[in-house]
N, C-alpha and C positions, 0 to 999 in steps of 0.2 A: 415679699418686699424686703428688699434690704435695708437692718438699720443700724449699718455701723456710722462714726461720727461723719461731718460734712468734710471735713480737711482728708481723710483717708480714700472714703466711699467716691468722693466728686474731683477730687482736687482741687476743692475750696479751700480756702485761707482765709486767716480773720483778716488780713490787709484786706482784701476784695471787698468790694460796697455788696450792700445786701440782695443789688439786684442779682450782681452777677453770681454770687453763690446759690441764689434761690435756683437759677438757669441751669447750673452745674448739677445741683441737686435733684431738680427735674428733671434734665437730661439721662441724669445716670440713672435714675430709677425707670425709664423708658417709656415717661409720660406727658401726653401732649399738655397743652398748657388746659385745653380743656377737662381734662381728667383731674388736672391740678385742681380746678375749681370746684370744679364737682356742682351742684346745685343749693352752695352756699355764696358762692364768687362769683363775681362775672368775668369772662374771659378777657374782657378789655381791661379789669382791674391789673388782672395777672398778668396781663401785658405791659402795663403801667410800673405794676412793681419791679417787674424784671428792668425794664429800661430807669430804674431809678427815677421816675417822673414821679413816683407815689409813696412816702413814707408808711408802713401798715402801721395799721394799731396792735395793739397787743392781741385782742381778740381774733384779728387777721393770722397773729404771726401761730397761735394755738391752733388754729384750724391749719395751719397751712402744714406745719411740724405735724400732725396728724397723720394728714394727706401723704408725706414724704417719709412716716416712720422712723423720724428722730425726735430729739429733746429740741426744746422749743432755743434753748443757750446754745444748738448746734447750729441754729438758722442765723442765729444774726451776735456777734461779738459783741463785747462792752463798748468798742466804739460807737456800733450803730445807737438811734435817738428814735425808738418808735414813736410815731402820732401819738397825742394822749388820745383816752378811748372816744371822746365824741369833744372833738375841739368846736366844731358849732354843728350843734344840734341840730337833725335832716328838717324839722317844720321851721326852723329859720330861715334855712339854705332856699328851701321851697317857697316862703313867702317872697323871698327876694326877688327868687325868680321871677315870680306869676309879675310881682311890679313891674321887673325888668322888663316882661314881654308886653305890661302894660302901657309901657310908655314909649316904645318906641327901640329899646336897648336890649336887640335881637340878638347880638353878639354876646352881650354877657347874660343872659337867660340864658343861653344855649349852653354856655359854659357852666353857668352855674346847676343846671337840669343833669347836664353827664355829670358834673361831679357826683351829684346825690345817686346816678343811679350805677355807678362804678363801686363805688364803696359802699351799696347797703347787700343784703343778702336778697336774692335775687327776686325771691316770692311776696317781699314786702313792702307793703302799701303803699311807702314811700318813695319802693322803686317803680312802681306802677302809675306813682302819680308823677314822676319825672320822665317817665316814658310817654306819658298821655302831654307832659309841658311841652318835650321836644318835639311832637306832632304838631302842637299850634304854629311853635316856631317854624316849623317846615313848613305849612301853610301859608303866616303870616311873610316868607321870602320867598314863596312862589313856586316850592319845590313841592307838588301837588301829591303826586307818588308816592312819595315819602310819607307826606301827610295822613294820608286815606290810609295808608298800611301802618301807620302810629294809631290812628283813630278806632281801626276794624282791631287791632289787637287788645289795645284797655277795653274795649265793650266784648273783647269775649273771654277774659280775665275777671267779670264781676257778676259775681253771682245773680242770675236772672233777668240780667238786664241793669242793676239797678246798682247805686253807689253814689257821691257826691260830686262825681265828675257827668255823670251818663248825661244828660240834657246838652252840657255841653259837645261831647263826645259827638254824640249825633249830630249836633246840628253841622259840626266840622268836616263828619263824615258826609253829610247829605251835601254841601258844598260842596268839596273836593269831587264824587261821582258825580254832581254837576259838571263842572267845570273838566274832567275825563271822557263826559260825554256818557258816561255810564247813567242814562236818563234814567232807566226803568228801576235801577236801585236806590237809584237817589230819588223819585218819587216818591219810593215804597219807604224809605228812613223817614223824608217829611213828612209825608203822611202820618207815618205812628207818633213822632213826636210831634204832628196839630194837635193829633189825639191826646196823649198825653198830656199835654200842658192847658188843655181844658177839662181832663177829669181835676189837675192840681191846682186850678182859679188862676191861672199866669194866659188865660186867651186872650184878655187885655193889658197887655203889658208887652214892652218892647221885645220881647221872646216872641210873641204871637206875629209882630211883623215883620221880625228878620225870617221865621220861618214860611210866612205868606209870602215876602218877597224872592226865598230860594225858588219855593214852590213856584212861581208866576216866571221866575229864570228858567225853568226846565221847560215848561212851558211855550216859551217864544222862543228857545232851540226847538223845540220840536216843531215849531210853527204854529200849533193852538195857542193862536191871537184872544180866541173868547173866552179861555180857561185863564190865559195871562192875566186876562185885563180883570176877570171878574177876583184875583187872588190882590190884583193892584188895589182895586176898590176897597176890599176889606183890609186891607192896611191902611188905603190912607183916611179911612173911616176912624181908625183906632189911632192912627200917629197926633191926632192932636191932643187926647186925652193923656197922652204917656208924657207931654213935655214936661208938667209938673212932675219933678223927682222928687219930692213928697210924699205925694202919691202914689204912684211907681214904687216907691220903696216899700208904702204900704202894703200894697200889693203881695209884696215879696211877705212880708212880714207876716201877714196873712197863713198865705201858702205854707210858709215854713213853721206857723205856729199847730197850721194841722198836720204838718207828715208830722211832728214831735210826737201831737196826739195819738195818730196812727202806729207811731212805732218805729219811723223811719228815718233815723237817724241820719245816713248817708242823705236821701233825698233833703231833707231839712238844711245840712247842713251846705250843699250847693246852693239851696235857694237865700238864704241868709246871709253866705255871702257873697253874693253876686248884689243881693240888697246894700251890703253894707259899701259895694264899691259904686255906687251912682254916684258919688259925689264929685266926681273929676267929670262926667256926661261922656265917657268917651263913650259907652257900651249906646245911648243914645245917639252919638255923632255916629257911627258906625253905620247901627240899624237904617237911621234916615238918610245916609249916603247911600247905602244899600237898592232903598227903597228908590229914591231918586233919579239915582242911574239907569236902574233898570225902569223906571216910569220914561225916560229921556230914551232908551233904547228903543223903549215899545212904540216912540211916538213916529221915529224914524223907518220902521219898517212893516207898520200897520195902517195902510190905506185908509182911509185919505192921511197923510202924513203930517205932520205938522212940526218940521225942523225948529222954527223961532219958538218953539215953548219948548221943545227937546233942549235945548242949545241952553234955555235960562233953569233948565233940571240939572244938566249935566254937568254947567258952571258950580251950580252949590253944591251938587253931587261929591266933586271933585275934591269940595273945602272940605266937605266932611272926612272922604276918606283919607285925604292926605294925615289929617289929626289922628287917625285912627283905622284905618282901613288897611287889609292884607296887601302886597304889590300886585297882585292877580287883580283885583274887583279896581286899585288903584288906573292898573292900566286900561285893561278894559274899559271902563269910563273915560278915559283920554281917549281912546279910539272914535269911540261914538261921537266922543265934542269934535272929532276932527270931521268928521263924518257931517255930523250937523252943518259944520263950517260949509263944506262943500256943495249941502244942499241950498243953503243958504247964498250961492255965487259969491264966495270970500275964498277963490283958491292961495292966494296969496298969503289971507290968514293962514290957512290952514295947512300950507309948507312952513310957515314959520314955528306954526304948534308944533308939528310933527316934527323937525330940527330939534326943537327944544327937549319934548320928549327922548327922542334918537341919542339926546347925551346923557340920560341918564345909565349906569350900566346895570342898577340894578333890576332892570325891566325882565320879565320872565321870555323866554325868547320865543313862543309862540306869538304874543301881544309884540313884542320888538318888529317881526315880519308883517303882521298886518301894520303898523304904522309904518314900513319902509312901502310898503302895497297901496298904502293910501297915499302918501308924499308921493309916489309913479304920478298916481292917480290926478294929482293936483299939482303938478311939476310939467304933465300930458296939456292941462287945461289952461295955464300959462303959458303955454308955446315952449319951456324948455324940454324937448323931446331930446335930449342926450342925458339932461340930469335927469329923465324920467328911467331911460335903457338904465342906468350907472344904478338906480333905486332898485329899478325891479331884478336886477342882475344879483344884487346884495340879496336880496330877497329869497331868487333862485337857489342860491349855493349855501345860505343858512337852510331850506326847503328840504334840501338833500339828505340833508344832518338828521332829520326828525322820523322816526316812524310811523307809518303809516296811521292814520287814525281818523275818524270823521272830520274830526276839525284839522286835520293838517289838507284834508281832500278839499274843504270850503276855503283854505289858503291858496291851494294851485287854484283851483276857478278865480278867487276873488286874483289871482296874479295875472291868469290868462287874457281875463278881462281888461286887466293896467296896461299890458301888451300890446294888446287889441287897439288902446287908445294911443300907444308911443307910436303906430304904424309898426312894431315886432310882430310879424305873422307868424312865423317860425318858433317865437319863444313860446307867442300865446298859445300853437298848437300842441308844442312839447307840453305847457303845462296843462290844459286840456286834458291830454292823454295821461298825465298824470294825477291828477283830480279823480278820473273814472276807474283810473285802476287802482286808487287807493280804495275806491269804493265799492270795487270787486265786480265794475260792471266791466263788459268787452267794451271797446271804442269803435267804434262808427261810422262813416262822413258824418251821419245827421250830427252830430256829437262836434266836430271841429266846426270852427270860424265860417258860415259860408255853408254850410253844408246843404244846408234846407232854407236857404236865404233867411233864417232868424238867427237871434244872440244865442248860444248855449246857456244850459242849466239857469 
């Protein structure tokens, strides 16, 4: 490695900002930026610094002169003003965060989650816990993907399973394989954490419902109505016991006074403070929107039906999650109300809902095509059969867009069927055939519109 000075070796100059001499400097030594790093930096940091978006601290500028095999006064001139070494402290950065994403303040949680994990070294706690924040945040705006592959990487980052984040980890994880459609994994997550959180005394407590009502989600995708209903029951068995947050915190207080006992510091210290945040109820408004939703979904598609008590779930549903709810579980619950509306002979409402919903943008665009599916649908049953084609048409060409997947295959059907009702024989059979081949079957006659004189699927 060469280490004559920077102005010689790179054709740096102390006029040039620090980024662009760091640039010259690792260019001329013939190293990527990731080499630069090494397993002290993150490569995003040292992107950061090179584009002068990042002032280093002195500790940065020591490692990096390391790295480059010069004197640390060859990296950056008396002009430059390195960061002091911890202008705010990463457990402050990090508290803010977690509020941020607390309340609603997705954009600056996120921002503030990448700062801490840009500039700590890359193996530390802190950047582990900013990696596991930016997964909520992916969550909480619907970018599921993202989420799941933040969640699956902090739980296999902590020794055994276990840490101050892991309860929640899981239960984000078991969500998001929900919501992918990855049923069988996401069973098996909520499953160990039922288990769990009743070896640690939290089976009565809002954690015992959120994850009885993931579990009863997987469930009514999968179509077992008797397993849904019976995971429904023991939530709502336990949701009135948990209003008092008093209580509930007791709970917590509990819990967290025996992992102390046991030794378990990390576990303790998730459960204590998750205890110490009841006092705002969103982690309550949450769970019982949760729960809610999915009690209003189950009512809708499990015979005998019962749309008028789905419809007054789905309403409160809605309150809750709007306070507190991910935009995934948000929409999704708009769906269903719209749904209900229909069963209900209110198509009128329920073009108007679906309008309203339709302007929001930050809808996750799977949930955005079933509500343009369902306004077909109720736009067909009003007599307007052209604003019905113009819905389903928007529907079609976002359809295109998305990879193939269970729930994009229950999209085409559920579009073929809107179709069906605009009088489009031709769309509904394209979509048809694309519904089956998303789902690896060959297609048919029996399979199109007519085939076998019944409805498909």
């Amino acid at each position: 490695m060469k280490t004559g000075s920077a102005a010689s070796d790179a054709g740096a100059t102390p006029t040039q900002s620090f980024g662009t001499r760091l640039r010259l400097l690792r260019l001329d030594r013939g190293l990527r930026q990731r080499d630069l790093a090494g397993d002290k930096i993150s490569v995003s940091y040292i992107s950061f610094l090179e584009s002068d978006r990042r002032a280093p601290t002195e500790r940065v500028i020591r490692q990096l002169s390391e790295r480059l095999g010069c004197r640390p006064e060859e990296l950056w001139s008396p002009a430059d003003s390195p960061a002091p070494e911890s202008p705010i402290p990463a457990a402050v950065d990090l508290r803010l965060a977690w509020v941020a994403l607390m309340v609603g303040r997705f954009g600056e949680a996120e921002k503030t989650f990448e700062r801490v994990r840009i500039e700590h070294d890359t193996d530390s706690d802190e950047v582990r816990e900013a990696e596991l924040g930016l997964a909520h945040v992916a969550e909480a705006t619907g970018r599921v993907n993202e989420a799941v592959a933040g969640f699956e990487a902090y739980l296999a980052t902590v020794e055994h399973g276990d840490g101050p984040h892991r309860l929640a980890a899981t239960m984000g994880l078991s969500r998001g394989l929900a919501h992918l459609d990855d049923t069988e994994r996401a069973i098996r997550f909520s499953t160990e954490a039922l288990d769990y959180i009743r070896q640690i005394g939290l089976d009565m407590s809002d954690v015992g419902v959120e994850i009885r009502a993931i579990i009863a989600s997987i469930h009514c995708d999968r179509g077992e109505h008797v397993l849904a209903r019976q995971a429904i029951a023991e939530a709502l068995d336990i949701a009135p016991q948990i209003a008092d947050q008093h209580r509930l915190a007791d709970i917590y207080w509990q819990a967290g006074a025996t992992a102390v006992a046991e030794g378990d510091p990390g576990r303790a210290l998730e459960l204590l403070n998750r205890g110490a945040q009841l006092g705002d109820g969103r982690d309550y408004h949450r769970t019982m929107g949760m729960l809610r939703a999915l009690y209003g979904g189950l009512l809708l598609r499990q015979p005998p039906t019962d749309p008028a008590l789905a419809h007054e779930m789905l309403t409160q549903a809605l309150i809750d999650l709007r306070a507190s709810g991910s935009l995934l579980e948000t929409a999704r619950c708009r769906n269903d109300l719209i749904c209900a509306l229909l069963m209900l002979g209110r198509p009128a409402e329920a073009d108007e809902t679906a309008q309203r919903f339709l302007a929001d943008p930050a809808t996750p665009t799977p949930e955005r095509i079933a509500t343009l599916i369902l306004r077909a649908t109720a736009q067909s049953t009003l007599g307007d059969l052209d604003g019905a084609l113009v819905s389903g048409e928007e529907a079609r060409t976002a359809l295109e867009d998305l990879v193939p997947s269970p729930q994009v295959s229950r999209l085409w059907s559920q579009l073929a069927e809107a179709m069906t009702q605009a009088g489009d024989t031709q769309g509904a059979i394209l979509a048809y055939r694309r519904a089956v081949q998303g789902l690896g079957v060959p297609p048919g006659p029996a399979m199109m519109p007519g085939g076998d004189g019944s409805r498909p699927l």
